[in-house]
C-alpha positions as CSV (number, residue, x, y, z in Angstrom):
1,X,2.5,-17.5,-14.0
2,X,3.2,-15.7,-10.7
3,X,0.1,-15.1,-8.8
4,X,-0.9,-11.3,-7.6
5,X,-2.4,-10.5,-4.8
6,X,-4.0,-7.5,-3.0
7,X,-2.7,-5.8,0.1
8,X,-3.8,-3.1,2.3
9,X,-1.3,-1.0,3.4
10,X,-1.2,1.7,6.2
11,X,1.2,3.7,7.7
12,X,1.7,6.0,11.0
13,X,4.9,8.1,10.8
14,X,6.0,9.7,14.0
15,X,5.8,13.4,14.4
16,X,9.3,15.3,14.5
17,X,11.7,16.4,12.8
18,X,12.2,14.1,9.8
19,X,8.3,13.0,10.2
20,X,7.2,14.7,7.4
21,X,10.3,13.8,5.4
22,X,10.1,10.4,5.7
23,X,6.2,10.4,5.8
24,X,5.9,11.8,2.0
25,X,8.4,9.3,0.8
26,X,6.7,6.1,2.3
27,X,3.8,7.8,0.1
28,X,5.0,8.4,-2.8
29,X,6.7,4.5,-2.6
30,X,3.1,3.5,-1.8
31,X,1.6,5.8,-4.8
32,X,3.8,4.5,-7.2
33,X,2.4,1.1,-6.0
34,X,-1.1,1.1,-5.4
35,X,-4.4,3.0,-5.0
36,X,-4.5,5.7,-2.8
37,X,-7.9,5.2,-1.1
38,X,-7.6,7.3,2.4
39,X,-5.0,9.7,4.3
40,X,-2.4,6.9,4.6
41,X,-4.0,3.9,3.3
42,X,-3.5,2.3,0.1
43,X,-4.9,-0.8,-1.7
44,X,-1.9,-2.6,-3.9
45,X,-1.6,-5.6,-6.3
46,X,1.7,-7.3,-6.1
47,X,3.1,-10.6,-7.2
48,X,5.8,-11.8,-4.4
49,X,8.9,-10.1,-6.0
50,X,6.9,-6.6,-6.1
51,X,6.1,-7.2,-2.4
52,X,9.5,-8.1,-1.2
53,X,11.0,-5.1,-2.7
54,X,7.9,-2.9,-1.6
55,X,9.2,-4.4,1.9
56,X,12.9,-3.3,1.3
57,X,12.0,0.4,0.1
58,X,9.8,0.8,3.3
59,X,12.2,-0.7,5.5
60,X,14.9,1.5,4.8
61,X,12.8,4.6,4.6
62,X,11.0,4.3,8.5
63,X,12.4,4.9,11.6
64,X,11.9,1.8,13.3
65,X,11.6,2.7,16.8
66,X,9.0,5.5,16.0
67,X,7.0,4.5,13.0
68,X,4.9,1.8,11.8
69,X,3.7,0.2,7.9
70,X,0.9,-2.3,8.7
71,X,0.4,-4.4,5.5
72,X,-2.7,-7.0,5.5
73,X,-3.2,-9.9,2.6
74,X,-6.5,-9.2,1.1
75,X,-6.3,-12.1,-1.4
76,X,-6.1,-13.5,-4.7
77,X,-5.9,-10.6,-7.3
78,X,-8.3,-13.1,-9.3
79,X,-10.8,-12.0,-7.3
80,X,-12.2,-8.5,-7.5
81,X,-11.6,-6.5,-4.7
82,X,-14.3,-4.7,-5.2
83,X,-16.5,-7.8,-3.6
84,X,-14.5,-8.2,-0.3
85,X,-14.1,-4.3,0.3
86,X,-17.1,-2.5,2.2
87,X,-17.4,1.4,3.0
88,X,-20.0,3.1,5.0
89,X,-20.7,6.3,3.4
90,X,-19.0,7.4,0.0
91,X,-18.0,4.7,-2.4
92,X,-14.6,3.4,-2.7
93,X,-13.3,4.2,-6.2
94,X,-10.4,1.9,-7.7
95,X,-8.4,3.4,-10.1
96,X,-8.1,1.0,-13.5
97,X,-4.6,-1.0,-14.1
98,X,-3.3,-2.0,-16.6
99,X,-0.3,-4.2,-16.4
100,X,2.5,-3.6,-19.3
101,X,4.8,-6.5,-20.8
């Protein structure tokens, strides 16, 4: 069994003249992915395939020398992530998964 685990995912994509370009497709990578929980954060549960080819998709879609994917390791997906994830004002809402075989 390959074990899932939760990542946080933010991105900053340079303004100019692909920016905006480049910007809705690191999204819509990151949509297809994971929870979209603020502007350019999302929440995602990947095993370690789904995050190396996560990885390749963004790493051909940013310009390197301008823009920026920070991705942090939030856990075991065993875990809810509702109990390690804190807001101050509104509540966080998770979408509900469900994985297909």
């Amino acid at each position: 069994m390959t074990t899932r685990r939760y990542y946080l995912f933010s991105y900053d994509i340079a303004v100019d003249n692909e920016g905006d370009k480049r910007r809705s497709k690191v999204f819509e990578a990151l949509l297809a992915r994971g929870d979209h929980i603020q502007f350019s954060v999302f929440i995602c549960e990947l095993n370690p395939r789904e995050l190396a080819e996560l990885q390749a998709i963004l790493i051909d879609l940013l310009d390197h020398k301008k823009d920026q994917v920070l991705y942090i390791d939030l856990g075991h997906a065993n875990n809810p992530i509702e109990t390690g994830v804190e807001t101050i004002g509104a509540p966080l809402q998770f979408s509900t998964r469900v994985l297909v075989v």
